[in-house]
N, C-alpha and C positions, 0 to 999 in steps of 0.2 A: 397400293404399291407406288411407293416413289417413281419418278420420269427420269431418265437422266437430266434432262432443265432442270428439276428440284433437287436433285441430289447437286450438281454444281452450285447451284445458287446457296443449300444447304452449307457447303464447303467453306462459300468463302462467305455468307453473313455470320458466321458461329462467331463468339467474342474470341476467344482463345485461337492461338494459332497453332496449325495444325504442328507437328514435330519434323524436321526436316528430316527427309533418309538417313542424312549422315548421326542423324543422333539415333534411331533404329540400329544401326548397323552397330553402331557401338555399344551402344545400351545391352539390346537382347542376342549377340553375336560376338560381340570382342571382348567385354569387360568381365562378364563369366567364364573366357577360354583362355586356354593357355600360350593363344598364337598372339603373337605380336602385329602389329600393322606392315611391318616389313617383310616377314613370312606369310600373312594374308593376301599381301600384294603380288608376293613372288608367286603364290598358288594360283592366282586369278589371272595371272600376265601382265600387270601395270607395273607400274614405277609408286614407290613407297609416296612418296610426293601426291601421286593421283589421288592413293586412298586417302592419307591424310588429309587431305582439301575436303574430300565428303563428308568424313568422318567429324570435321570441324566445322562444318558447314559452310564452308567459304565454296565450292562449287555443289554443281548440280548434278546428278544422274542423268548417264544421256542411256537412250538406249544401247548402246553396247555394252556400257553398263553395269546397266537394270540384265543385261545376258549372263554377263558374269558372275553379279552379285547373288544373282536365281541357281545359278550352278551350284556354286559355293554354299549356298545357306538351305539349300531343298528347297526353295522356296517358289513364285513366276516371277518375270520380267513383268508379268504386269505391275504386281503389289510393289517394287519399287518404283518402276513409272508413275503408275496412283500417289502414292505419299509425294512424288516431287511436284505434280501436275497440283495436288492440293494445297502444299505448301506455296508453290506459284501463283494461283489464282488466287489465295487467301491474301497475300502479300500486294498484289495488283489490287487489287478490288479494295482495301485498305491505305494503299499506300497514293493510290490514286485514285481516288473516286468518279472526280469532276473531268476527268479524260472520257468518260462514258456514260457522265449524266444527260449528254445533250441527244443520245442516240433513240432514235425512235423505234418502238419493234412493226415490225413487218407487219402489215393486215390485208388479210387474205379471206377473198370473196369464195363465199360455198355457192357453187353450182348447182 
């Protein structure tokens, strides 16, 4: 069974990058339905502008969110939290490396 350390490390050494929320949310929720971005928005309580940023990937899912988005689609606030959190650290961990090569891990004496 995977640790959570392995499962994050999993995340972001995989080649491919993970999918950003905003491309979920349109993919398997907007592009099969009949509701527009403007009428999804008005059902969730944002401004048409908010979703589109997600949906385009130009912003991130905070959690309030990830509340809404979980209402609307059946879904948890975790599962969009996850997709951003792994999009995030894929992108970090890729985009900068050398910011965190120099870090040493903790070692810790067993009693």
């Amino acid at each position: 069974m995977n640790t959570t350390k392995e499962k994050v490390l999993n995340a972001t050494m995989r080649a491919a990058c993970p999918s950003h929320p905003g491309e979920i949310l349109k993919e398997l929720y907007l592009s099969g339905s009949a509701i527009s971005i403007t009428d999804f928005a008005g059902d969730i309580g944002v401004s048409r502008k908010a979703v589109s940023a997600i949906v385009n990937c130009h912003k991130s899912v905070t959690p309030e969110m990830a509340m809404r988005l979980s209402k609307a689609t059946k879904t948890t606030p975790q599962l969009w939290m996850n997709l951003q959190a792994n999009y995030d650290l894929w992108h970090l961990a890729h985009e900068k490396p050398e910011a965190f090569s120099s870090i040493k891990p903790l070692v810790f004496a067993i009693a």
